[in-house]
C-alpha positions as CSV (number, residue, x, y, z in Angstrom):
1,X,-42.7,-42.0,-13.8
2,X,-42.0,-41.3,-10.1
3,X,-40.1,-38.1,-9.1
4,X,-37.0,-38.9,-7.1
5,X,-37.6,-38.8,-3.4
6,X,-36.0,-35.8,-1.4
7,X,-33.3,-38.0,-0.5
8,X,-31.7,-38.7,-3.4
9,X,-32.5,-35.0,-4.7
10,X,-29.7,-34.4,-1.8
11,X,-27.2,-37.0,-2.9
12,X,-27.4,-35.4,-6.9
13,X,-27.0,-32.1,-5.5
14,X,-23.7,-33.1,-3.6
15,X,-22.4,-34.8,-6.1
16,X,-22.8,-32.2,-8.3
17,X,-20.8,-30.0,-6.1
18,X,-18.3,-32.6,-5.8
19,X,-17.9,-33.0,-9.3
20,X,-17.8,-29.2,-10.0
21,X,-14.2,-28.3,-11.4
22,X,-12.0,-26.9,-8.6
23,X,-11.8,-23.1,-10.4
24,X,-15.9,-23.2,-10.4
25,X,-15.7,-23.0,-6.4
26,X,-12.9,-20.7,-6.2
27,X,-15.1,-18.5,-7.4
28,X,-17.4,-18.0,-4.5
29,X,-14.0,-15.8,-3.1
30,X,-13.8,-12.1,-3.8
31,X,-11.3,-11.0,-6.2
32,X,-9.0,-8.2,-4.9
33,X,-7.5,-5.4,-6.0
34,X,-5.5,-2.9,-4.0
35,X,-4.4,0.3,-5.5
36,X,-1.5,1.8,-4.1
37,X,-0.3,5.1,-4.9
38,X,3.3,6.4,-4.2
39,X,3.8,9.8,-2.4
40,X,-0.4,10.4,-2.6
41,X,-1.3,12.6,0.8
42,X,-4.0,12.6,2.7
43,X,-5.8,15.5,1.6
44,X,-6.0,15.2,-2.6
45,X,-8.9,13.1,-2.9
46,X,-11.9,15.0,-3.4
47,X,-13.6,12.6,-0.2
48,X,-11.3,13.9,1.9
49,X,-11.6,17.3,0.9
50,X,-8.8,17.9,-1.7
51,X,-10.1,17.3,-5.5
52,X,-11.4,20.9,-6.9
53,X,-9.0,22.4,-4.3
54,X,-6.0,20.6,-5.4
55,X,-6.9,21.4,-9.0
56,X,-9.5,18.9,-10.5
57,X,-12.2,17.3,-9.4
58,X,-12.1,13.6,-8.6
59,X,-15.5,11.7,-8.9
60,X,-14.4,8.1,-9.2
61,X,-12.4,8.3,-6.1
62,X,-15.5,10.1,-4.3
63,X,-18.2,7.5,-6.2
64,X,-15.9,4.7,-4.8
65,X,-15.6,6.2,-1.3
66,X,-19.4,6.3,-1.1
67,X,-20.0,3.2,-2.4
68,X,-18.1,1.7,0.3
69,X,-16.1,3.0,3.6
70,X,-14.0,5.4,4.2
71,X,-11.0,5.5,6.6
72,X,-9.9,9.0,8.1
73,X,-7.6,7.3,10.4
74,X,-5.6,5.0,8.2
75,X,-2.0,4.6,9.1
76,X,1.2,3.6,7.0
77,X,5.1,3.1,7.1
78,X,6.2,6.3,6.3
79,X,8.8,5.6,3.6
80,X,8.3,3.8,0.5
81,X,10.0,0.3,1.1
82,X,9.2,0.3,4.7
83,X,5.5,0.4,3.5
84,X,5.5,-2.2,0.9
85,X,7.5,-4.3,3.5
86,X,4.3,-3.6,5.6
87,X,1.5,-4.3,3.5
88,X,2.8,-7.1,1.9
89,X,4.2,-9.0,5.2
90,X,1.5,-7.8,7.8
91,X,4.7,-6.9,9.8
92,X,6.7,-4.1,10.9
93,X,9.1,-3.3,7.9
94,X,12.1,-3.4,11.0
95,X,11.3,-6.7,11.0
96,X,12.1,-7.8,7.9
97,X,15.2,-5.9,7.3
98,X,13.1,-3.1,5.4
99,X,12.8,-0.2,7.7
100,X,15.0,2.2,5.3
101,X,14.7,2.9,1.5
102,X,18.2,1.6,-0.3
103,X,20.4,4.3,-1.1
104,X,23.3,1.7,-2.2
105,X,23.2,-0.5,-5.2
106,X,23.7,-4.1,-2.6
107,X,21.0,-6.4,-2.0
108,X,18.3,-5.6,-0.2
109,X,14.4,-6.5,-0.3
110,X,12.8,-9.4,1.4
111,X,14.2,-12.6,1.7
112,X,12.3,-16.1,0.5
113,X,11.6,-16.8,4.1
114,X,8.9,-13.9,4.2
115,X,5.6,-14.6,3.2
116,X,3.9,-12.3,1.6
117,X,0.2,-11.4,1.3
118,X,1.1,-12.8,-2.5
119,X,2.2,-16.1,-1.4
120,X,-0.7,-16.2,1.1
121,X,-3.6,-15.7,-1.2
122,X,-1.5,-17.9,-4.1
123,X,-2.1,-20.7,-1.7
124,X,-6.2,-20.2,-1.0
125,X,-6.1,-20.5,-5.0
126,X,-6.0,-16.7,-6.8
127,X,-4.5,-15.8,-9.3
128,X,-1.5,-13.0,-8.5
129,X,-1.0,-10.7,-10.4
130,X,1.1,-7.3,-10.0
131,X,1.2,-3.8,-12.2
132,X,3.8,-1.3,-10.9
133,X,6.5,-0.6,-8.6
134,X,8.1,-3.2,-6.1
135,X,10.9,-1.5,-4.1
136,X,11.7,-4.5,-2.2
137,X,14.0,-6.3,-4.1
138,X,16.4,-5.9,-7.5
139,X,18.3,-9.2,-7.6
140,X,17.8,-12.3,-8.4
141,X,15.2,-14.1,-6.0
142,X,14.0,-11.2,-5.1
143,X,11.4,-9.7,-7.8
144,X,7.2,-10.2,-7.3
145,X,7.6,-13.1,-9.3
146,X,9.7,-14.9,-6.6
147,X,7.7,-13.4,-4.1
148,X,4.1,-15.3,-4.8
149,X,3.0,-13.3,-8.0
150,X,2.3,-14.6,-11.2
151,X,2.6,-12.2,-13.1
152,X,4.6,-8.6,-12.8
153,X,5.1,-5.8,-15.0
154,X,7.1,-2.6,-13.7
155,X,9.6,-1.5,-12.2
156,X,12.4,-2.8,-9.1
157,X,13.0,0.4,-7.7
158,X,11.7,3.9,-7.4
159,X,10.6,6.1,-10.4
160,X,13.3,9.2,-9.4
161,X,15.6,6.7,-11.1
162,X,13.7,7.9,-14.7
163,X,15.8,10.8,-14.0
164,X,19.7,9.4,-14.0
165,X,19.7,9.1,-17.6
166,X,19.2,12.6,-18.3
167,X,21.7,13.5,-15.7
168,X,24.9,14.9,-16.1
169,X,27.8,12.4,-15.4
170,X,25.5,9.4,-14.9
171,X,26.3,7.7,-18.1
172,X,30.4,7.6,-16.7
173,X,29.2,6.5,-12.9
174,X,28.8,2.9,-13.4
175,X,25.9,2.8,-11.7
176,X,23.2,0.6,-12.9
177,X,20.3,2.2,-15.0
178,X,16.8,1.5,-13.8
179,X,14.8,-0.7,-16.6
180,X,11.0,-1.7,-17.2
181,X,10.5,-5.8,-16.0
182,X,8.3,-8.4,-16.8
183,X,8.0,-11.8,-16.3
184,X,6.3,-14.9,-14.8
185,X,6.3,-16.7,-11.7
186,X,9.5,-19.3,-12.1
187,X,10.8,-17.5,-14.8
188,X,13.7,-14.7,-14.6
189,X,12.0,-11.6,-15.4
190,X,13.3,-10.0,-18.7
191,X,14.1,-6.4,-19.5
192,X,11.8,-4.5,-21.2
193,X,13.2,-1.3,-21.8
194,X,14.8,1.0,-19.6
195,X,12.7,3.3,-17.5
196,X,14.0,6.8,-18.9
197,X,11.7,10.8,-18.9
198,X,10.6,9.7,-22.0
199,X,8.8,6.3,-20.6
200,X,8.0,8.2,-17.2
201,X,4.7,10.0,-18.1
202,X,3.5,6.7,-20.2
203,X,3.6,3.8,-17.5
204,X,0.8,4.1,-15.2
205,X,-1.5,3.8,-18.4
206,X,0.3,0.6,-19.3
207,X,0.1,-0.5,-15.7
208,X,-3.6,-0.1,-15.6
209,X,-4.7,-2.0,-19.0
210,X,-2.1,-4.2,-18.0
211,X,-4.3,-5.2,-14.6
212,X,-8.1,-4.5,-16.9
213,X,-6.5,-7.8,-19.0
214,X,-5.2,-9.5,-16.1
215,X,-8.8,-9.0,-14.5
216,X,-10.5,-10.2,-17.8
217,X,-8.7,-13.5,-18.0
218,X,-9.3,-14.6,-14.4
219,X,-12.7,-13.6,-14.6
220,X,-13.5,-15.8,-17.6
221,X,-11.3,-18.1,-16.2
222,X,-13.8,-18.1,-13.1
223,X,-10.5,-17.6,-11.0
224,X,-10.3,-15.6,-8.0
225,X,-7.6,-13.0,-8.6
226,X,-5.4,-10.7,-6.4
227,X,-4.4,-7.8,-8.3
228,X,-1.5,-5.3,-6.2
229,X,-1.1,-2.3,-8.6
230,X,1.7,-0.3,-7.2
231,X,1.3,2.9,-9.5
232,X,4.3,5.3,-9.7
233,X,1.7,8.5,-9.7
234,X,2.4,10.6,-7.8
235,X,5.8,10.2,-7.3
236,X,8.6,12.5,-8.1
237,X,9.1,13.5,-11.4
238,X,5.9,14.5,-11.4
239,X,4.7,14.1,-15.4
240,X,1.0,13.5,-16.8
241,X,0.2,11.5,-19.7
242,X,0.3,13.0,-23.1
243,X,-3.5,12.7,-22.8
244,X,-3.6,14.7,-19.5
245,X,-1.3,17.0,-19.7
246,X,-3.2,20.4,-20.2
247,X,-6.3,19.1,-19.5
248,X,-7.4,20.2,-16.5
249,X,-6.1,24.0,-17.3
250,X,-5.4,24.5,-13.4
251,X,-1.5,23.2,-13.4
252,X,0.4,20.2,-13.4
253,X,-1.2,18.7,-10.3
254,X,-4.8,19.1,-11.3
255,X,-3.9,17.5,-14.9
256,X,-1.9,14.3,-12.6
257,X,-5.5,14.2,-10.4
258,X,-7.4,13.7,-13.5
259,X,-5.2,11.0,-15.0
260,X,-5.5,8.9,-11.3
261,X,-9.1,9.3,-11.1
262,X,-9.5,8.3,-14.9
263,X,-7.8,5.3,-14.5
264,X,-9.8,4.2,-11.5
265,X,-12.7,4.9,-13.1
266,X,-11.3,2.6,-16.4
267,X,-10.6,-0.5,-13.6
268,X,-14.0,0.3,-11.6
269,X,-15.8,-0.1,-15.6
270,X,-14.0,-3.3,-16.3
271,X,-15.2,-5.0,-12.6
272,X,-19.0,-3.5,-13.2
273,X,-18.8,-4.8,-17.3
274,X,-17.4,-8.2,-16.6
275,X,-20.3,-8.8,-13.8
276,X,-18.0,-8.9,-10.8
277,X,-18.4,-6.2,-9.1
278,X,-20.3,-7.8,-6.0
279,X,-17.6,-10.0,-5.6
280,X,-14.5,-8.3,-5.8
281,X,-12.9,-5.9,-3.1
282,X,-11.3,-2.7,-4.2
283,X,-8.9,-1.2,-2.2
284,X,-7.6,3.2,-2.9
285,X,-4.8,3.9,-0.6
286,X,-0.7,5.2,-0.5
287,X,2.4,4.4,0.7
288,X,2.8,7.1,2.7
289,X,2.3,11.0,2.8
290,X,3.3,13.2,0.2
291,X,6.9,14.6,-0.9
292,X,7.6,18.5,-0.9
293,X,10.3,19.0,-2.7
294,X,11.2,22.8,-3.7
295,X,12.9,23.9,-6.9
296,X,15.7,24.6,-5.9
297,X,15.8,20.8,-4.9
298,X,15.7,19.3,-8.3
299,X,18.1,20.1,-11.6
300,X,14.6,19.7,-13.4
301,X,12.1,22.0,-14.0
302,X,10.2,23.7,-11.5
303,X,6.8,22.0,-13.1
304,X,7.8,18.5,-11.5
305,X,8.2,19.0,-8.1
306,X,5.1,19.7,-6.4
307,X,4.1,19.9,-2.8
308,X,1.6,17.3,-2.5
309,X,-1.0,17.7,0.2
310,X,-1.2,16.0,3.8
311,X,-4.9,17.8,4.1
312,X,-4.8,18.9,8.1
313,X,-2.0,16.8,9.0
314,X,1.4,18.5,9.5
315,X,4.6,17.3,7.3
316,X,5.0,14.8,4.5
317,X,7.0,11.6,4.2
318,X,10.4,10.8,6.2
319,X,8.1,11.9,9.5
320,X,7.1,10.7,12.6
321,X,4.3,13.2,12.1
322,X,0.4,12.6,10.9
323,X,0.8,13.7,7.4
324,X,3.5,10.7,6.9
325,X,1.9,8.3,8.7
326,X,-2.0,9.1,7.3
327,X,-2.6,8.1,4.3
328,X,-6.6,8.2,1.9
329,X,-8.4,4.7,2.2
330,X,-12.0,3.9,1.0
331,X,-12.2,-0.1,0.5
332,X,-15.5,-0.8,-1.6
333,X,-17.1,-4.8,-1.7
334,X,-20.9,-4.6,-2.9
335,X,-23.4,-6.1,-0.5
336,X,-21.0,-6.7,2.3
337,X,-19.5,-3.1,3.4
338,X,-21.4,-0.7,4.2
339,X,-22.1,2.2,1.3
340,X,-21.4,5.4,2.8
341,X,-19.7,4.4,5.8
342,X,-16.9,6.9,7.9
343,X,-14.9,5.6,10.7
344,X,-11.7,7.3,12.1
345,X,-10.8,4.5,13.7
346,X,-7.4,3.4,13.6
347,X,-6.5,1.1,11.2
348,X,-2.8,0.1,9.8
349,X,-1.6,-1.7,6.4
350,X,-0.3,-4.2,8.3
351,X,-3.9,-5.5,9.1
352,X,-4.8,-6.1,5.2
353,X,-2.8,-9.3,5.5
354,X,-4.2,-10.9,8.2
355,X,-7.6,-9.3,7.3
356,X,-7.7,-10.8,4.0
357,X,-6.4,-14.0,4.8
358,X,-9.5,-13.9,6.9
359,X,-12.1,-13.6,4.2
360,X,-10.0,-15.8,1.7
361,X,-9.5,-18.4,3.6
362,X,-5.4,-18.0,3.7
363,X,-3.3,-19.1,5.9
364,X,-1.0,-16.4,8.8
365,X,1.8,-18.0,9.7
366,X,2.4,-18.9,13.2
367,X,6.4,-19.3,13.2
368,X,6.9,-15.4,13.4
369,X,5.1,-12.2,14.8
370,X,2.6,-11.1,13.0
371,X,2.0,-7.0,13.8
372,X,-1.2,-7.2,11.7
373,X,-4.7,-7.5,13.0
374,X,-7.9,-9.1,11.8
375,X,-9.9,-6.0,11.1
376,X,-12.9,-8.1,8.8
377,X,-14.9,-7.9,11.2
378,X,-14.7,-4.4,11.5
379,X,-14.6,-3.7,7.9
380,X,-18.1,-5.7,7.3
381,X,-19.7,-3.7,9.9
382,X,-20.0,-6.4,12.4
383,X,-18.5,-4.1,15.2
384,X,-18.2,-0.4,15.2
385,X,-14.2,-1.1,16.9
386,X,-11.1,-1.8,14.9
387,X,-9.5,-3.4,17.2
388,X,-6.0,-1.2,17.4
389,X,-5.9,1.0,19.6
390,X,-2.1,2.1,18.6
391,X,1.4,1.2,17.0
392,X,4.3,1.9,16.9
393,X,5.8,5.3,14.8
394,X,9.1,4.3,13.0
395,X,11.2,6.8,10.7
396,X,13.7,4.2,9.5
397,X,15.3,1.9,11.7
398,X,14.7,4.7,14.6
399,X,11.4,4.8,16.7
400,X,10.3,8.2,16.5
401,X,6.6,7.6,18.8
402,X,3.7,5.9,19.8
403,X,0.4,6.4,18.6
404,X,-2.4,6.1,21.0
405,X,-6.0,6.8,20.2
406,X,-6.1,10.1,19.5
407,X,-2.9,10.8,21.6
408,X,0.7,10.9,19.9
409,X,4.1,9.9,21.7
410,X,7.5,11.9,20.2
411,X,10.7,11.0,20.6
412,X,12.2,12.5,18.1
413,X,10.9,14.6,15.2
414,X,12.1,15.5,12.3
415,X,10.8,18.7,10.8
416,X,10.8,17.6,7.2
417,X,11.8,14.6,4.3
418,X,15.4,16.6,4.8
419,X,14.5,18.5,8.1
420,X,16.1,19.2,11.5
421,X,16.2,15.8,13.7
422,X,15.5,16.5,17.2
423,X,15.5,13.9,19.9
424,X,13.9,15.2,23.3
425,X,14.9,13.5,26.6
426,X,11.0,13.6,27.5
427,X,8.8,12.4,24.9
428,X,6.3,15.5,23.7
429,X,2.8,14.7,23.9
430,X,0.4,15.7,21.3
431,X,-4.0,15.6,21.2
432,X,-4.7,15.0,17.7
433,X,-8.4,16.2,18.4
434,X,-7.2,19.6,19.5
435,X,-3.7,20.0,17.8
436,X,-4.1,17.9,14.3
437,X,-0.9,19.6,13.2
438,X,1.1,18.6,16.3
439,X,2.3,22.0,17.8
440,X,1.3,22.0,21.4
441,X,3.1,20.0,24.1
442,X,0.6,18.6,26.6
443,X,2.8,16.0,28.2
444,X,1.9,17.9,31.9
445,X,-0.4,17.8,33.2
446,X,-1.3,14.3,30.7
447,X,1.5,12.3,31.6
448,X,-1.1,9.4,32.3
449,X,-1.1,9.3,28.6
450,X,2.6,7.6,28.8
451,X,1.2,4.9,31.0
452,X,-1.5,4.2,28.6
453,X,0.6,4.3,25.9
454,X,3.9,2.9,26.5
455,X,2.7,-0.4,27.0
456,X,2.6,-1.2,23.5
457,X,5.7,-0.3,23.4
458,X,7.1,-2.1,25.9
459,X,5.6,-5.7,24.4
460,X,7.2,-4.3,20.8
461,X,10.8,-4.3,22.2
462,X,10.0,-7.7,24.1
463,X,9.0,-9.2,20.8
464,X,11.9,-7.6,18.9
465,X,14.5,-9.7,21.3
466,X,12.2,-13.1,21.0
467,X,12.2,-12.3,17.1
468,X,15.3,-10.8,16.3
469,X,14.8,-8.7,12.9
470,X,16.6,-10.1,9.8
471,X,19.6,-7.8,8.8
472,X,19.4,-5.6,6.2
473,X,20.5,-7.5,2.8
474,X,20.8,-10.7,4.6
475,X,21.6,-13.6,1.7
476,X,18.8,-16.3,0.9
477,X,19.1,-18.8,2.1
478,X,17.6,-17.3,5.2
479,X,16.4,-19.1,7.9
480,X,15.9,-17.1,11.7
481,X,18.0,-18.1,14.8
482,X,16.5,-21.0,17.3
């Protein structure tokens, strides 16, 4: 019998491939999973020195830094729904008509003209799915599921609303009670109970075997997934599982550290057991710095409000300052980055998007400014230079600074979430490499920093009149102005 010639050995093989079912390809794209905490500073993780000092140890965060790279210099929006406006857009949260967190009970959220990272990645072929809390929408047409996931379990707004039902006078307001969702792209999601104290300590654990099944299915599946798990740790009230609470015998905030790094450690198991782990991209990061709310603050007890930990950085979310806008990162994908890598340069949330559009093969959109940068290259090692060298420091709608290397523009500063707001009629200038915590005004004789810095600034304000932001609750049907 003769053996086939090379040739045709070439024209099997590509038929082969051509034949192969469409999901069997999709699976040479990493899987992946962002983990987003709410209110988590800078300094609790054990890799950036917190951990033992904050009350436990936390070796699945540390295993998972060193396993991969670490960012000291990774920046955020530095309220909640500015930041989720962010990471999911690739855009300045102003932009999209998200620079504040509602206070009202209107519309608000993004409208259907956004894209989000969701959308993006549904396109290349993943699977969405999405475990936690939203903040960007409460109404019809605006939930995950309208947004580009397929699936979405949680909660609209922001867990401080587990509190209203225990409150006096809440039950007579009218105002609408916050309530666990679920549901499926193109349905409406359903209620599944309302998100009360007693469901409060309980949902992160739901949120996380919630994404382990999610991860199973697509992985048999041989689907590339996206999973965005949004968890409402450490957010105010602060309350531990039933399992956790006790356990590490050094305080509430030590038992809430071991409960976050369990549950890592229970998704980083499922990737390694299901055989994916070289092929899937975990992401551990926050939405911003953390709270620091007093007793004398909350009509709760004094065991859940805590003052979370910003590390060096001064403040905590609500400021222009480092210990808002800093947040922990350590991104982790087998074989491609680095194990053990440290880089403080500056990276934002905006980036993700455009960054893993990049190594998904999605699609940016070209009809609107895009703040985001590709940073894969950066990420994989490939240079030793993010690429930003700044951006822009909002506190709401306002512009509080610039960020500039290792420089820092004020405006205005606010001294806390509920501070003093001080607007200066020359901008203070801060060295982060001398004065982390931001106390000493070098503006003379380093007033060459403004004429490095401003720049960026300048072409922000440009693009802000060539792309008008959408108005806050602006209706869908949205479309921008010629």
């Amino acid at each position: 019998m003769n053996k086939p010639s090379h040739h045709l050995c070439w024209i099997l093989l590509l038929c082969s491939i051509v034949c192969l079912p469409r999901h069997v390809i999709a699976q040479e794209k990493p899987n992946i999973i962002i983990i987003f905490m709410d209110n988590f500073g800078w300094g609790e993780p054990g890799f950036n020195g917190g951990g033992i000092i904050r009350g436990a140890p936390t070796p699945r965060m540390d295993t998972l830094a060193e396993e991969g790279l670490r960012l000291t210099n990774f920046n955020v929006e530095v309220q909640c729904t500015p930041s989720r406006s962010a990471i999911m857009t690739g855009r300045y949260a102003i932009r999209s008509g998200n620079g504040t967190v509602p206070l009202g009970e209107g519309v608000y959220g993004l409208v259907q003209w956004e894209v989000t990272m969701a959308e993006m990645l549904s396109e290349a072929g993943y699977a969405t799915g999405m475990f936690g809390k939203w903040h960007l929408g409460r109404t019809p047409g605006r939930y995950p599921i309208d947004q580009g996931f397929d699936e979405w379990y949680g909660v609209p707004n922001s867990t401080d609303e587990s509190v209203y039902a225990s409150l006096e006078g809440f039950t007579e307001s009218g105002v609408s009670e916050t309530y666990v969702m679920a549901g499926k792209k193109g349905e409406v999601p359903k209620k599944v109970r309302p998100y009360r104290l007693d469901y409060r300590p309980l949902i992160d654990r739901d949120l996380t075997d919630r994404a382990i099944g999610f991860m199973k299915k697509n992985a048999a599946a041989k689907k590339p997934f996206f999973i965005y798990l949004p968890y409402t740790a450490t957010h105010f009230p602060t309350m531990p599982h039933p399992d956790f609470k006790g356990k590490s015998g050094k305080g509430l905030w030590g038992d809430m550290l071991m409960q976050i790094d369990s549950y890592l450690g229970d998704l980083i198991d499922t990737i390694d057991e299901l055989g994916i782990k070289d092929n899937t991209i975990v992401v551990f990061t926050a939405d911003n710095g953390p709270e620091s709310l007093s007793s004398g603050e909350t009509s709760l007890t004094v065991e859940t409000a805590v003052h979370g930990s910003a590390g060096p950085w001064r403040s905590s979310l609500f400021t222009g300052y480092e210990g808002a806008l800093r947040v922990p990162f350590a991104i982790r994908w087998p074989g491609r980055i680095e194990a053990g890598r440290v880089s403080d340069e500056i990276v934002h949330e905006m980036d993700l998007f455009p960054t893993f559009a990049r190594i998904a093969g999605g699609k940016v959109p070209t009809d609107r400014k895009i703040d985001g940068i590709d940073v894969s290259g950066f990420l994989l090692g490939k240079t030793d230079k993010s690429g930003r060298e700044g951006f822009i420091v909002y506190m709401g709608n306002d512009i509080f600074g610039v960020k500039w290397r290792h420089w820092k523009l004020h405006f205005k500063e606010q001294t806390g979430w509920n501070g003093v707001l001080r607007e200066y009629t020359m901008p203070r200038v801060y060295n982060l490499l001398n004065d982390p915590y931001e106390r000493d005004n070098v503006l003379f004789p380093n007033t060459w920093v403004l004429k490095a810095g401003l720049p960026q600034l300048e072409e922000h304000v440009l693009s802000l009149k060539k792309y008008p932001p959408i108005p806050t609750g602006a209706p869908d049907p949205y479309m921008p102005p010629e």
